[in-house]
DOBATOR-533899 format. One record per residue (C-alpha): x, y, z; residue number from 1. Coordinates in nm, 3 decimals, padded with zeros to 5 digits. Layout:
// DOBATOR-533899
         X         Y         Z   pase
         X         Y         Z    NUM
...
***
This chain:
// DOBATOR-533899
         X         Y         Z   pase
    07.601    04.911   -01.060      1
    07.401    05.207   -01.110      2
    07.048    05.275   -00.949      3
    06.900    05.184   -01.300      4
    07.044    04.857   -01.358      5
    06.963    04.759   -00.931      6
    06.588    04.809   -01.007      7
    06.615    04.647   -01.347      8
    06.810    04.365   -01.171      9
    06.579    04.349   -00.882     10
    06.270    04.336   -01.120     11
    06.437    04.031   -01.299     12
    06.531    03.896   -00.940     13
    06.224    03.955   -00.748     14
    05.993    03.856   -01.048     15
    06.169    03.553   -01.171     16
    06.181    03.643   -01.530     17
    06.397    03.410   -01.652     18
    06.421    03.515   -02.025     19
    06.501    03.879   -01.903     20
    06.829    04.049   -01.890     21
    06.890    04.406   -01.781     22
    06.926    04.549   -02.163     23
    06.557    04.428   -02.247     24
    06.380    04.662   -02.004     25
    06.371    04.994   -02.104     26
    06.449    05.246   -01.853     27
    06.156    05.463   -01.945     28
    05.907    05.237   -02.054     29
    05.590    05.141   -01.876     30
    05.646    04.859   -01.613     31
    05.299    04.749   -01.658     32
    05.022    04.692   -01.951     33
    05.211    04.762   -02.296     34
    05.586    04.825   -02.193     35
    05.704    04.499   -02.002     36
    05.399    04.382   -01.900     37
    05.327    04.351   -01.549     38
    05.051    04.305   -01.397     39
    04.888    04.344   -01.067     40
    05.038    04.048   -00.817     41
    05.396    04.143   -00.966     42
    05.336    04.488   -00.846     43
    05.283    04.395   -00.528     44
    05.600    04.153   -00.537     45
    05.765    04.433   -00.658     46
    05.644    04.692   -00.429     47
    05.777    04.412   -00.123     48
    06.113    04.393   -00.313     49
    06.188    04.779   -00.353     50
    06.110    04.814    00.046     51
    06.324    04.555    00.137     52
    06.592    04.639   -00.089     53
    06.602    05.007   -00.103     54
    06.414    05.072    00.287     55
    06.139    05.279    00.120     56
    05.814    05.343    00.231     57
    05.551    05.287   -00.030     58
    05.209    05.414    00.044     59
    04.961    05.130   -00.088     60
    04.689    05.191   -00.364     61
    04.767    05.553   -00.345     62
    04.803    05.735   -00.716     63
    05.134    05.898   -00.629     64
    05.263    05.509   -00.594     65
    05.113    05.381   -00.933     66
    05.298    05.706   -01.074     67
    05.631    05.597   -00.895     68
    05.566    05.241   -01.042     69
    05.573    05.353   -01.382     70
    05.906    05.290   -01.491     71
    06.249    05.195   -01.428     72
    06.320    05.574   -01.441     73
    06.005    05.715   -01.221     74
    06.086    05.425   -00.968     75
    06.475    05.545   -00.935     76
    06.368    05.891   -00.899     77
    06.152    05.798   -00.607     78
    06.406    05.553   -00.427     79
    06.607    05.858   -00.457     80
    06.379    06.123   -00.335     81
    06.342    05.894   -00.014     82
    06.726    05.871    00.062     83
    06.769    06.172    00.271     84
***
């Protein structure tokens, strides 16, 4: 499975959406307000699951985070900026 589809799947995972499959969430949508619609207390569900699963540190409230956070695609380029 490729990074892509491992967030997408951990997003459906770690967020319980049950009606969700990997096709609906667009890889470069927004995460949050208009594209899948996310709001703050799955962020930080999401924020837990992406440490624990990838073994990423993610700097709280910062902007650079919310900017990682944006979608499927920003978040994948971070996890992989981290894996040195």
């Amino acid at each position: 499975m490729n990074l892509h589809n491992q967030i997408k799947q951990l997003i459906i995972d770690s967020l319980d959406l049950e009606d969700v499959t990997i096709d609906d969430i667009d890889t470069d949508a927004a995460l949050f307000g208009e594209g899948l619609g996310l709001d703050s207390i799955d962020a930080l569900e999401l924020g837990l699951a992406v440490k624990k699963e990838f073994d990423v540190k993610i700097e709280a409230n910062s902007d650079a985070t919310k900017a990682h956070f944006f979608s499927v695609a920003s978040l994948a380029s971070f996890i992989e900026s981290q894996r040195v």
